[in-house]
N, C-alpha and C positions, 0 to 999 in steps of 0.2 A: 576348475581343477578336478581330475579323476583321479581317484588314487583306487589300483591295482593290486588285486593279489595274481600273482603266476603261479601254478602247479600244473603238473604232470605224475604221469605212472604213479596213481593211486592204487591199482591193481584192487580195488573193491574194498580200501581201508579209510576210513576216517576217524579220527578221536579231536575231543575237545581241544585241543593245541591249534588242527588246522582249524577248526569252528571260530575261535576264536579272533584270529589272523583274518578270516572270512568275514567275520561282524565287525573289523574296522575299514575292510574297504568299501567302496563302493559298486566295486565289479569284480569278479573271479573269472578267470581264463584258467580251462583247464587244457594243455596241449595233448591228450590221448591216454588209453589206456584207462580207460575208467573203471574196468571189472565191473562188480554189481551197477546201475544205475540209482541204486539207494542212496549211494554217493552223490551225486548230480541233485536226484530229489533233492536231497538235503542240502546242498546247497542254494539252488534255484530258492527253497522256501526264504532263505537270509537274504540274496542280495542276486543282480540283475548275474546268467551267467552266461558265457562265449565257452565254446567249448568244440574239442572233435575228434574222432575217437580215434582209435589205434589199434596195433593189428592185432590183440587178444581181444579185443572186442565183439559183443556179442549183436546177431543180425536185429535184436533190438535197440541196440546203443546206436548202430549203419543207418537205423531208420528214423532216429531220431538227431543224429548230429551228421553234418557233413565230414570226408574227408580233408576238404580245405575250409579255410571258414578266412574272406579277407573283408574286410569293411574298416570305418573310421572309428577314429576311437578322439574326441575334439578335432584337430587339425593334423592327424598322425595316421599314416595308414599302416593299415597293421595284418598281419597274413599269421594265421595258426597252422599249422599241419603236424600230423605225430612226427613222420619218419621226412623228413626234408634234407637232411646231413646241414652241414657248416661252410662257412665261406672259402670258396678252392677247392670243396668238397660235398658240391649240392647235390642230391639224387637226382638221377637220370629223369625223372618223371620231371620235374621241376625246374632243372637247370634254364631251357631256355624260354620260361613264362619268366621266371625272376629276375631274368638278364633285359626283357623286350620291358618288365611293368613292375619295376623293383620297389617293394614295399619299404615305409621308413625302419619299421619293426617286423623282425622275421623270426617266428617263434615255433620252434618244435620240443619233442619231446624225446620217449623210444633208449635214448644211450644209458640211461638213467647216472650220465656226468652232468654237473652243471658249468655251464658254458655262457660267457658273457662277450662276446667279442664284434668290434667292429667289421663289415667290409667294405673297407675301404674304395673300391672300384665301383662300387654298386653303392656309396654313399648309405647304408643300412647296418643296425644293429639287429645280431644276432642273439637272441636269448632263449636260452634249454633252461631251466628251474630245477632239472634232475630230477629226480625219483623222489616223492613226499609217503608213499606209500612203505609196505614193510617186506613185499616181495624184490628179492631180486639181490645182487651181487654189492650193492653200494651198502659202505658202514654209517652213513648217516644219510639222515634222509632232510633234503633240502625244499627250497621254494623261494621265490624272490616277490618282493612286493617293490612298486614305482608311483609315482606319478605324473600323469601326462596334463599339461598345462598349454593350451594352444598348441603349440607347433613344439611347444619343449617334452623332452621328457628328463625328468628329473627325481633325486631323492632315492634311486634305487640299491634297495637294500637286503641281502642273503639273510637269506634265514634256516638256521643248522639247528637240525631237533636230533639227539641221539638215539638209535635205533632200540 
């Protein structure tokens, strides 16, 4: 069993709450927007991390993390990108990799909403964690932690820190 923390749009903020959340998983996905990479460090030192930036990021976060990032995660494939949109509304970039090589878990970032939803046509879940950071238009600032057991994923759970 993995158990996951999910965050996005850090925009170059961490405090002891996300650290925290960070030192009970096993792995940290961050889907984009990272701001300073001091964030990433510091994470990378606690726990194994997946990660891939987003478009206020800087040509040293581009040269350190991919745009996309797909690989396995146990028996679960799993696809990060910042800006990918939602299911009925996948960005043009995207649309027809996701349709031809549909990942079980499809995870972006960018809208700073958190977004939990199936698509159903393409058999995958959708997951945004929303904005865990302190920039930006959202009044709370989210993140979702899971865990993936073989083929299941299971136990997934929001996590609301007041801004």
């Amino acid at each position: 069993m993995t158990k996951i923390l999910l965050l996005s749009d850090t925009h170059s903020y961490l405090d002891e709450t996300i650290l925290k959340y960070a030192k009970q998983a096993d792995e940290v996905w961050h889907a984009g927007d990272i701001g300073d990479l001091k964030v990433t460090d510091t994470l990378k030192k606690l726990k194994p991390l997946r990660a891939v930036y987003g478009n206020i990021d800087s040509t040293e976060a581009r040269a350190e993390f991919p745009l996309d990032h797909r690989f396995m995660c146990e028996d679960v494939s799993v696809w990060i990108t910042h800006i990918g949109g939602y299911p009925g509304r996948y960005n043009p970039r995207i649309r027809e990799e996701i349709k031809l090589n549909p990942p079980r878990i499809f995870i972006t970032g960018h809208s700073h909403i958190l977004k939990v939803m199936p698509d159903k046509k393409l058999n995958l879940i959708h997951m945004n964690p929303g904005a865990i950071g302190t920039h930006g238009f959202h009044k709370v600032r989210t993140m979702l932690r899971f865990e993936i057991q073989g083929r299941e994923i299971k136990n997934l759970e929001v996590i609301e820190i007041p801004r």
